[in-house]
VEXLUMKOL-116199 format. One record per residue (C-alpha): residue in three letters; z, y, x. Coordinates in steps of 0.02 Angstrom, whole numbers, plus 50000, padded with zeros to 5 digits. Layout:
<rs>
ALAZYX...
</rs>
This chain:
<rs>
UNK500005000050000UNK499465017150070UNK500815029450112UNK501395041049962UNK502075056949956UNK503825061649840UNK502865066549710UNK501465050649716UNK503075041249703UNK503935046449554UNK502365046849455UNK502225028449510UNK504075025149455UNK503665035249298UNK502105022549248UNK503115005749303UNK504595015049170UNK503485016649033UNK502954998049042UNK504734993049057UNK505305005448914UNK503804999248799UNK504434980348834UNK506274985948806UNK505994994648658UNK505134982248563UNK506714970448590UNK507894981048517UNK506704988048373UNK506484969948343UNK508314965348333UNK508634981548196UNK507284973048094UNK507644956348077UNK508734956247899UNK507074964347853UNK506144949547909UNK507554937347812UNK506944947847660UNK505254946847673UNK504894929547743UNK506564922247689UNK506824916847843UNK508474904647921UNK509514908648062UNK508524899148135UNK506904907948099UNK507644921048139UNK508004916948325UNK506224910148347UNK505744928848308UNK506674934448485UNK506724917448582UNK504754912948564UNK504614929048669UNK505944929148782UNK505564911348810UNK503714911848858UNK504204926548953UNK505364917749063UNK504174903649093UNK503014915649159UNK503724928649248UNK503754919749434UNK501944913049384UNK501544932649360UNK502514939849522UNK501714927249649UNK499864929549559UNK500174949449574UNK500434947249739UNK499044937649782UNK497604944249671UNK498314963849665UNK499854970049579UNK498914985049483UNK497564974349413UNK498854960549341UNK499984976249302UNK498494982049187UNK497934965749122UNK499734963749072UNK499704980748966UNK498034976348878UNK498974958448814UNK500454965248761UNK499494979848668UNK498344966648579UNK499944956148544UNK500864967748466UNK499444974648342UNK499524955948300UNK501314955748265UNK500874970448141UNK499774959148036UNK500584944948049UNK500454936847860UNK501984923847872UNK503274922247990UNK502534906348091UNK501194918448143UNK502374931848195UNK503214918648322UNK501554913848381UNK500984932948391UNK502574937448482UNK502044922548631UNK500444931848666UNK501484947648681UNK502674939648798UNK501084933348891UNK500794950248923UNK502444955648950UNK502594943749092UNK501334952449185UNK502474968449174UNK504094969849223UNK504234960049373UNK502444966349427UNK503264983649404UNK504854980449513UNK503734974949656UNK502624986749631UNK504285001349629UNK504944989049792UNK503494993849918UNK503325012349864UNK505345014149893UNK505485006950044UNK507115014450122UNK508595004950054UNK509435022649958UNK508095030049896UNK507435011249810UNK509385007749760UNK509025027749655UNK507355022449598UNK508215005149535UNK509545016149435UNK508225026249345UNK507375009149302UNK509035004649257UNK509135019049137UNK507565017149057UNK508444998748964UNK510025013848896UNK508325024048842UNK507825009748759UNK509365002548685UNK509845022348629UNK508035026348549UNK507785008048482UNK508835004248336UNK508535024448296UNK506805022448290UNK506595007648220UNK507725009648077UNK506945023748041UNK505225014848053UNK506005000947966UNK506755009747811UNK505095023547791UNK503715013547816UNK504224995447850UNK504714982747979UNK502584980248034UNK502634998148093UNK503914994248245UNK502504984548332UNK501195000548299UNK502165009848415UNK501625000348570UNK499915004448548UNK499625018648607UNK501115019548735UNK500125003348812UNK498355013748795UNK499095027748887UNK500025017049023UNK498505011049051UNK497565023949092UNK498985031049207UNK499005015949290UNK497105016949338UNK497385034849384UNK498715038049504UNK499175018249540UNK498455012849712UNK498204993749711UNK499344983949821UNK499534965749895UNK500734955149974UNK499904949450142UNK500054933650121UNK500074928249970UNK500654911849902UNK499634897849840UNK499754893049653UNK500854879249590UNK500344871049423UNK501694856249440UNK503124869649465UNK502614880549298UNK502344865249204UNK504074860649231UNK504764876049228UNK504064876449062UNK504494858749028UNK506354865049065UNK506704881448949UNK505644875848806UNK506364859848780UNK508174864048821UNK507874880548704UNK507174870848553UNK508594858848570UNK509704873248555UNK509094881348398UNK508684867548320UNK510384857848343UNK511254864748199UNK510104859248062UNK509374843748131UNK511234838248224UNK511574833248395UNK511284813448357UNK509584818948308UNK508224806148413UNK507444825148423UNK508474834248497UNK509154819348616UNK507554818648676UNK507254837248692UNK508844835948788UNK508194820748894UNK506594830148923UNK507414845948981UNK508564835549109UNK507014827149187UNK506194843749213UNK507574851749307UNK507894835249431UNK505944836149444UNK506104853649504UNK507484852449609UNK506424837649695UNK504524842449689UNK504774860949758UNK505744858449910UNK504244847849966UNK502954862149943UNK502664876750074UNK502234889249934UNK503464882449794UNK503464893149625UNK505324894149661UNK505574896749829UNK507644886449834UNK508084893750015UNK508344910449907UNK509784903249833UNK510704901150020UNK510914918550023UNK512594922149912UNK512004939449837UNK510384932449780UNK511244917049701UNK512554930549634UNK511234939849535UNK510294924749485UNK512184918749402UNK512484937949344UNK510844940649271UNK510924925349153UNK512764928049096UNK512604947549079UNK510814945348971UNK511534929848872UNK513024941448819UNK511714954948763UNK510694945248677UNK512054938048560UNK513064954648545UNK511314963048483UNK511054945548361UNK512874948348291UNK512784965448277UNK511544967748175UNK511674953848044UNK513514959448035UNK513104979147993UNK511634974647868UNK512114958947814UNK513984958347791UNK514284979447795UNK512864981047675UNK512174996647800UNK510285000947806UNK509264997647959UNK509545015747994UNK511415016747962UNK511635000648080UNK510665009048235UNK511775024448218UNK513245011548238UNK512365005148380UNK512035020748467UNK513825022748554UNK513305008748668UNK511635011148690UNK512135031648756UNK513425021048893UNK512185010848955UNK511165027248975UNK512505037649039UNK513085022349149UNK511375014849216UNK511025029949345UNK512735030249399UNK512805012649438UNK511025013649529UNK511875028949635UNK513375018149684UNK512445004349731UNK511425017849848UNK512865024249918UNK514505010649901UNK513354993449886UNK513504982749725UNK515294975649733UNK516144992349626UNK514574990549491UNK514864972849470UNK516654974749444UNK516604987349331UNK515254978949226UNK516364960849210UNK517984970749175UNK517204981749025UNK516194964748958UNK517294954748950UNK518694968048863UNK517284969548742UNK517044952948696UNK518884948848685UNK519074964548564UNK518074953348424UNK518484936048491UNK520544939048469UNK520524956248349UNK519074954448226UNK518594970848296UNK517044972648198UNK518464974148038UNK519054991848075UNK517865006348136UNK519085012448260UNK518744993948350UNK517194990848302UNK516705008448392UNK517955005948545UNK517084987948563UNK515294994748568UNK515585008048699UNK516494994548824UNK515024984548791UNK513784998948845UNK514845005148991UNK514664986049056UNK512844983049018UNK512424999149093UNK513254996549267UNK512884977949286UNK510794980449291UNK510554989949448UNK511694977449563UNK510624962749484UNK508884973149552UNK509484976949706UNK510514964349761UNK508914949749723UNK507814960649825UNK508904966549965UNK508544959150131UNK507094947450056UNK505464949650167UNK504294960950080UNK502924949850078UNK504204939749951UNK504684955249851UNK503414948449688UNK504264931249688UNK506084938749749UNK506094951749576UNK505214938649477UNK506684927449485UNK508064939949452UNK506784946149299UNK506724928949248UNK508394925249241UNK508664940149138UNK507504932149013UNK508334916849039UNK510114920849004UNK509304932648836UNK508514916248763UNK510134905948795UNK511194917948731UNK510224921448570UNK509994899548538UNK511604896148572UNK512674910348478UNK511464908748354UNK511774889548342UNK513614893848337UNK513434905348218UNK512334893348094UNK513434880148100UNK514874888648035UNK514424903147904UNK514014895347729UNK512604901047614UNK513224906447476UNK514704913647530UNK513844924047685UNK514984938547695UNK516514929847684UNK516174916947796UNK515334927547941UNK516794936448044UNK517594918048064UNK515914907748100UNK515674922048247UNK517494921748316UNK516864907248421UNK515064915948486UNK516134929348529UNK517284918848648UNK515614915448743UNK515314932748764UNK517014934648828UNK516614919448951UNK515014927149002UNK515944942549048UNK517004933349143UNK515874926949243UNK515054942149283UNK516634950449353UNK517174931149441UNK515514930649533UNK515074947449557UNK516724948049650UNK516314932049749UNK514654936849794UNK514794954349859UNK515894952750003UNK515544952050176UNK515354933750201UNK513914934250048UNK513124948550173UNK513124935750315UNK512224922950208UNK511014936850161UNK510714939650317UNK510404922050381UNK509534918850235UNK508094932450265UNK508254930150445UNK507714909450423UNK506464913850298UNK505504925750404UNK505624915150550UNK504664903250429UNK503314915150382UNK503004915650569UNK503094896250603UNK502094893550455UNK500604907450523UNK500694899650669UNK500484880850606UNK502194875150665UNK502944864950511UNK504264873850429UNK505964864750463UNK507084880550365
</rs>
């Protein structure tokens, strides 16, 4: 990548935004519509999960697939192919006649979306190249999910209750027409120099993996756990990952690259990211079923609950991307478990969502959490990597983001099924969650446990090491020496 000026750069960090902000913003419009979606499709739980997980899923699946091809065929021109898909999808999603064909419209729009946010980060990681001023860039990314989560269930309950729940998919249009363009216009194209070779086996298991496990998930509730189904959904999913864990070791370009995972940070985020997306995906699924669904509120009504949270994660995100700059990781991280998992224990043991005073107390922990915890997760799964690995480095830590969003919406959504009763909805919903939120108690937990485990200085010795061993293999492997890292 050619050299940029300042002002090159932030219009570059100001395109790779606007892709992550139209991705973001979807997600949370989405989650403000979905009692409209019950309405009008009458629609499960269930069906109501598929809505979010058939996206977050495919995303997942695809996001190292799209980091390593970026970096091998040009980041701008995936970055671009990425927006056109995602635009397409989501006009899709607007005429989508049933709710089947919303899922199915929602996978092409995750096809695109996989070509976006990890493409973005590694495009963001070589223009920042000195560690501060990338660790400041990371925080404004950061901020751009608080933009999101802030302007989301505004706008789309607004959208939702003037025009309809369709509309919330008409917004990406044009944002995606005019990224686009941007992107051709003040983008240059870069690419890693030597980029890896593909690896159909790994993706197919990889895909193998999440969709079985995450269908076994959902599904679980209605079909039960005996189910020949879901044993052998189960069964499937367990042969995948002991596949993986065999097959790529024994490739020199693996999809997943496992000597990342000997460097302590980088495991770190890997754990942090899943734990700190699976608690935001349920606390968004509980939320808003609770505030339409039990609290009788309007799509509108329930975003302006919401919006506490989402202006912490705002206020929060930069903050946290300016500490990390200055202080390193470990003070974010802590922050982020602490205020987590006090917000998840404020419903699990106090029914917080009962009283407004709680309810409101609960939702700006939450956001004060979720905004400090994103920028550590960036920076620490890129930090020390070797550029030429940045793509596949950011890919992972973006796919375990999607990861731990899928997991957390199938299983506290499972939860959740299994113990509210038809009829009596609103009466049975504050004790059929107690239990979902205990997880996101647990997941906050873990944030704070391994965020304080993997930020110290013997995690920055494995970092080191780590890097250190893998561009020693770079060279070996250039060379033709076989790679014995």
């Amino acid at each position: 990548m050619p050299e940029l000026s300042h002002r090159q750069r932030m219009l570059v960090l100001t395109i790779c935004c606007l892709s992550l902000l139209m991705v973001s913003l979807d997600n949370t419009v989405l989650n403000v519509a979905l009692p409209s979606l019950q309405r009008d499709f009458d629609a499960s739980v269930a069906g109501l999960q598929w809505t979010i997980d058939a996206y977050t899923l495919v995303l997942a699946s695809l996001l190292m697939l799209a980091g390593s091809t970026a970096d091998r065929i040009g980041r701008r021109r995936v970055f671009q192919t990425g927006l056109v898909v995602f635009t397409i999808g989501s006009a899709l999603c607007s005429l989508a006649p049933s709710l089947d064909l919303l899922v199915v419209f929602r996978m092409v729009q995750a096809v695109g979306g996989s070509m976006l946010n990890p493409v973005a980060m590694s495009i963001i990681t070589n223009t920042f190249t000195e560690p501060r001023e990338r660790a400041r860039a990371i925080g404004v990314w950061g901020a751009v999910v608080g933009i999101s989560m802030a302007a989301g269930p505004l706008v789309g309950g607004l959208l939702v209750e003037s025009v309809g729940w369709r509309s919330i998919f008409w917004v990406n249009v044009p944002v995606g027409l005019a990224a686009f363009l941007l992107t051709a216009r003040y983008v240059p194209e870069s690419r890693a120099p030597k980029p890896r070779r593909p690896d159909p086996v790994g993706q197919l298991l990889v895909i193998a993996l999440l969709g079985s496990l995450t269908y076994a998930i959902i599904e679980a509730p209605a079909a039960g756990l005996t189910s020949p189904l879901i044993l052998a959904c189960a069964a499937v999913a367990l042969c995948a990952l002991v596949g993986l864990l065999a097959y790529e070791p024994r490739r020199d370009e693996p999809l997943i690259d496992l000597r990342f995972f000997r460097s302590a940070p980088f495991s770190g985020a890997v754990g942090i990211a899943v734990s700190a997306f699976a608690a935001l995906g349920g606390f968004l699924f509980l939320s808003t079923l609770y505030l339409q669904n039990v609290r009788g509120l309007d799509a509108l009504h329930a975003g302006l609950w919401m919006l506490p949270m989402a202006a912490m994660c705002f206020v929060c995100a930069p903050l946290s991307g300016r500490l990390v700059g200055s202080r390193g990781p470990r003070l974010s991280l802590l922050v982020a478990g602490v205020t987590i998992t006090a917000s998840g224990l404020l419903f699990a043991a106090f029914e917080a969502e009962t009283a407004n005073s709680t309810l409101l107390i609960g939702y700006v922990l939450f956001g004060v959490g979720f905004g400090f915890v994103n920028a550590p997760i960036t920076n620490t799964a890129v930090a020390g990597m070797p550029r030429a690995q940045a793509g596949v480095a950011a890919a992972v830590a973006s796919t375990s983001r999607q990861i731990g969003a899928t997991l957390g919406v199938a299983v506290i959504g499972a939860v959740l099924a299994s113990g509210v009763r038809g009829s009596a909805y609103r009466d049975s919903f504050v004790a059929a969650a107690s239990p979902a939120w205990w997880i996101i108690t647990a997941c906050g937990l873990a944030v704070l446990v391994v965020g304080a485990l993997t930020s110290g200085a013997w995690a920055r010795r494995t970092a080191r090491r780590t890097a250190e061993r893998l561009e020693t293999a770079e060279i070996q492997q250039a060379a033709g020496v076989p790679d014995r890292a």
